[in-house]
MINU-720042 format. One line per 8 residues: their letters; for each residue y, x, z of N, C-alpha, C. Coordinates in pm, 1 decimal, decimal comma. Layout:
<nodes>
A> Y X Z Y X Z Y X Z; ...
</nodes>
This chain:
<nodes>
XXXXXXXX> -775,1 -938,4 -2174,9 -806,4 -935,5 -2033,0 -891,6 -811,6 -2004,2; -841,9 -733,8 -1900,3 -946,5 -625,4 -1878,7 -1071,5 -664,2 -1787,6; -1164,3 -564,3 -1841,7 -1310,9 -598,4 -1761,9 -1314,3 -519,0 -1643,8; -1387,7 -565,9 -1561,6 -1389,5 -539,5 -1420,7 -1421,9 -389,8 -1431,2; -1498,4 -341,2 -1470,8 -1516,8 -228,5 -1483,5 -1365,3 -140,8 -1478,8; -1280,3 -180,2 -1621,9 -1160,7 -137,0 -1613,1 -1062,7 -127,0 -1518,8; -1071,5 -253,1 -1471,7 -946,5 -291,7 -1328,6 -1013,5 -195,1 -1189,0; -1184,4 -177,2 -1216,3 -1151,5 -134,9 -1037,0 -1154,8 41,0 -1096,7
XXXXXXXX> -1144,1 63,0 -1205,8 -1102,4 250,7 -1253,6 -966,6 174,0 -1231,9; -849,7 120,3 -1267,7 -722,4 104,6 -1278,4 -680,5 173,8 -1111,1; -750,0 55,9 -987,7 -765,7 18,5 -904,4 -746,0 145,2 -800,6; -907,1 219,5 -790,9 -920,9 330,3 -756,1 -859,4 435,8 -763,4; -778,6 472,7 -853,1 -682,8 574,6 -900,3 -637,2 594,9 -781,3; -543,5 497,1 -793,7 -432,5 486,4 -702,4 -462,4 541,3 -553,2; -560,7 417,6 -466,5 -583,4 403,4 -394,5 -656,6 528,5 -337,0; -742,2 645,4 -429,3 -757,6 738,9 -382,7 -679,2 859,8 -394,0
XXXXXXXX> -525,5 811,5 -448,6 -431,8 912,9 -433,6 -326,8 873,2 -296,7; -333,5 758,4 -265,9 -275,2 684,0 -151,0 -398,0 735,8 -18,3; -505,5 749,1 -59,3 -600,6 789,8 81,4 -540,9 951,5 104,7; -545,5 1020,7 -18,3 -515,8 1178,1 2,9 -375,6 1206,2 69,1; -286,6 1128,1 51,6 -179,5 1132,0 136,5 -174,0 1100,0 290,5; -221,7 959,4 308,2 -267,8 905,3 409,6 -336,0 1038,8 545,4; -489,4 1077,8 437,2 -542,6 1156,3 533,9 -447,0 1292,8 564,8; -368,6 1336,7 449,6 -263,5 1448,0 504,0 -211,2 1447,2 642,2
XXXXXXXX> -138,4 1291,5 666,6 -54,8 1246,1 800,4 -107,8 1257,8 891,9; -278,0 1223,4 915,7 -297,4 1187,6 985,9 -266,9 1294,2 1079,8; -351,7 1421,2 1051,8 -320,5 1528,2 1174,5 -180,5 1579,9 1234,0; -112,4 1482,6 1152,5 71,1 1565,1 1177,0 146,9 1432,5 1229,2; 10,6 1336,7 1258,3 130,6 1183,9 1363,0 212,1 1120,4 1235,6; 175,8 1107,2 1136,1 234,7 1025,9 1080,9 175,1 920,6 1004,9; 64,5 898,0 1052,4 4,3 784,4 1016,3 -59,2 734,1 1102,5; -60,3 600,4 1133,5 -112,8 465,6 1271,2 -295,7 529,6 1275,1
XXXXXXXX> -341,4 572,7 1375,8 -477,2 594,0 1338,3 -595,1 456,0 1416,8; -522,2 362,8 1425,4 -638,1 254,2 1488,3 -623,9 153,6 1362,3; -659,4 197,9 1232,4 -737,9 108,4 1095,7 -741,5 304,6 1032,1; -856,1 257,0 981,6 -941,7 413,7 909,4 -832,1 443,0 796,3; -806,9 546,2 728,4 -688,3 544,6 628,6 -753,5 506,1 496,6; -889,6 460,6 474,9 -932,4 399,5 387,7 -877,9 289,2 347,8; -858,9 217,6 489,3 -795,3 17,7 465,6 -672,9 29,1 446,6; -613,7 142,4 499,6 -455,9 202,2 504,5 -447,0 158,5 328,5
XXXXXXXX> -492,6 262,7 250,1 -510,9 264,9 115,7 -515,4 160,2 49,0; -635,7 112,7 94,8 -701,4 5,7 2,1 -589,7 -123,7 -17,4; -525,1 -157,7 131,8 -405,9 -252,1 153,9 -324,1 -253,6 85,5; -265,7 -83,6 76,5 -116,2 -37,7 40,5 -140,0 -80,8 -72,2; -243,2 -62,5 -172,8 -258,9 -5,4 -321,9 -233,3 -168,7 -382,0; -323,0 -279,9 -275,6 -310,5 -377,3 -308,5 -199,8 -439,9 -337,0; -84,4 -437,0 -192,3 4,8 -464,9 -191,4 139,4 -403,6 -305,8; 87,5 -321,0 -378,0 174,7 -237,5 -501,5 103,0 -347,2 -605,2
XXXXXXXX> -9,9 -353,9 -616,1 -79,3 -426,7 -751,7 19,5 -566,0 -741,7; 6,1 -647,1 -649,9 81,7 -771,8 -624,7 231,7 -780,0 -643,3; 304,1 -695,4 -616,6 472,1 -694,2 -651,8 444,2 -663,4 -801,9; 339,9 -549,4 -884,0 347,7 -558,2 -1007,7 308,5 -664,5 -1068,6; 205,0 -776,0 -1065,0 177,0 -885,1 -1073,3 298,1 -967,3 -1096,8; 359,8 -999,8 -952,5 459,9 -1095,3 -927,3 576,1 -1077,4 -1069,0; 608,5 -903,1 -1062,6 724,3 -919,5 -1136,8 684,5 -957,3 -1288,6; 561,8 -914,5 -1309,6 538,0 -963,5 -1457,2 529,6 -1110,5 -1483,8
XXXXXXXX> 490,9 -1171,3 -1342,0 458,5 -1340,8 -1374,7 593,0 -1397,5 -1358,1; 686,1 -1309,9 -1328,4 868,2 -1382,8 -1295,7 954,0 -1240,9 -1335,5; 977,0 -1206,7 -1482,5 1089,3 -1149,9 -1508,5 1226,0 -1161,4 -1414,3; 1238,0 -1260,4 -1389,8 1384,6 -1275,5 -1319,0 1366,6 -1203,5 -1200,0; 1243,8 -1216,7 -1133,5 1283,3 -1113,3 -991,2 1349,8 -1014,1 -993,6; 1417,9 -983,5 -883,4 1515,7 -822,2 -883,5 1417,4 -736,9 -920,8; 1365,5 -633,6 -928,1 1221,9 -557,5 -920,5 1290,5 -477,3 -854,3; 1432,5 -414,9 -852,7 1467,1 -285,3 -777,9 1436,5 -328,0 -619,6
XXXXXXXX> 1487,7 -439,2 -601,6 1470,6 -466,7 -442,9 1336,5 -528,5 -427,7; 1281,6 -538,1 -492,8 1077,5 -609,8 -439,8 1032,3 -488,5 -412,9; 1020,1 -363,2 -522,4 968,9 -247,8 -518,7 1061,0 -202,1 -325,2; 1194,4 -168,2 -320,9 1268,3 -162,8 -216,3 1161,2 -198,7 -95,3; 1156,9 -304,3 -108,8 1099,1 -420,7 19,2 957,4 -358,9 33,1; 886,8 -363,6 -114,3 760,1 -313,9 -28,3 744,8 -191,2 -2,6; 812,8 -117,0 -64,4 754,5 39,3 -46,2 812,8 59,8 143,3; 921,0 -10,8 167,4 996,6 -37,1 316,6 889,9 -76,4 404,7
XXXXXXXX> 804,3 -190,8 375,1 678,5 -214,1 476,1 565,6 -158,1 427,3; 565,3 -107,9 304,0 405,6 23,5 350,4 420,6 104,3 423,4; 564,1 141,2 448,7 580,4 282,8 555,3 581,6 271,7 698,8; 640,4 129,9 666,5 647,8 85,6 828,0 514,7 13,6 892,8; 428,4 -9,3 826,2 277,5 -49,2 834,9 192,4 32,8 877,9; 233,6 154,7 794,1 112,5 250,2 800,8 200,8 392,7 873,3; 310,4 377,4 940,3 362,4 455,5 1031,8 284,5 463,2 1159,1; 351,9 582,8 1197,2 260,9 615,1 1368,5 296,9 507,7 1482,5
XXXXXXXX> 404,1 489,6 1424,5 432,3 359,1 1578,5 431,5 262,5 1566,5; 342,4 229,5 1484,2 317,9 60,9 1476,2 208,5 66,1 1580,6; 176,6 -35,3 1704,9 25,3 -49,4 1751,9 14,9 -127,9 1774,2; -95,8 -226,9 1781,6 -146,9 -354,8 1757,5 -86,1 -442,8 1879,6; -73,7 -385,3 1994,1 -29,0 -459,0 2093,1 152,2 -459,5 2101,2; 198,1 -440,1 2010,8 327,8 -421,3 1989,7 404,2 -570,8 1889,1; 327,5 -638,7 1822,5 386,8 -704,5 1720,9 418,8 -688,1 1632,9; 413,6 -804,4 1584,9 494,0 -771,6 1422,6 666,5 -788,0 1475,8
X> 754,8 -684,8 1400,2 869,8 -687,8 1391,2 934,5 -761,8 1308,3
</nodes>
């Protein structure tokens, strides 16, 4: 089992290579700017940890189409035209 220490270095990696992208968009409209691109990150990174999770706790899942599915709603999450008064689609 890794120690916490380990998991939030695992953790962080990511999530501050997911912020450096994030903040790229922002000035070029391609990223939602009403949540900071910190939570943008922190969400996305999560939501990657959890499909890797899932598929390890259930071999049988497709993984081509989970990976598919989520990488499909991080973009569409953290796209410019999502806005809060709009809904979920």
């Amino acid at each position: 089992m890794a120690t916490t220490e380990l998991s939030d270095a695992r953790t962080q990696r990511p999530d501050g290579e997911l912020l450096r992208i994030l903040q790229a968009g922002v000035p070029r409209d391609e990223v939602r700017t009403d949540h900071p691109p910190q939570f943008l990150a922190a969400t996305i990174g999560a939501m990657h940890l959890s499909t890797v999770r899932r598929r390890r706790s259930d071999p049988n899942d497709d993984v081509t189409e989970m990976f598919v599915r989520a990488a499909r709603f991080a973009t569409e999450s953290s796209g410019p035209d999502r806005h809060p008064d709009e809904g979920c689609r």
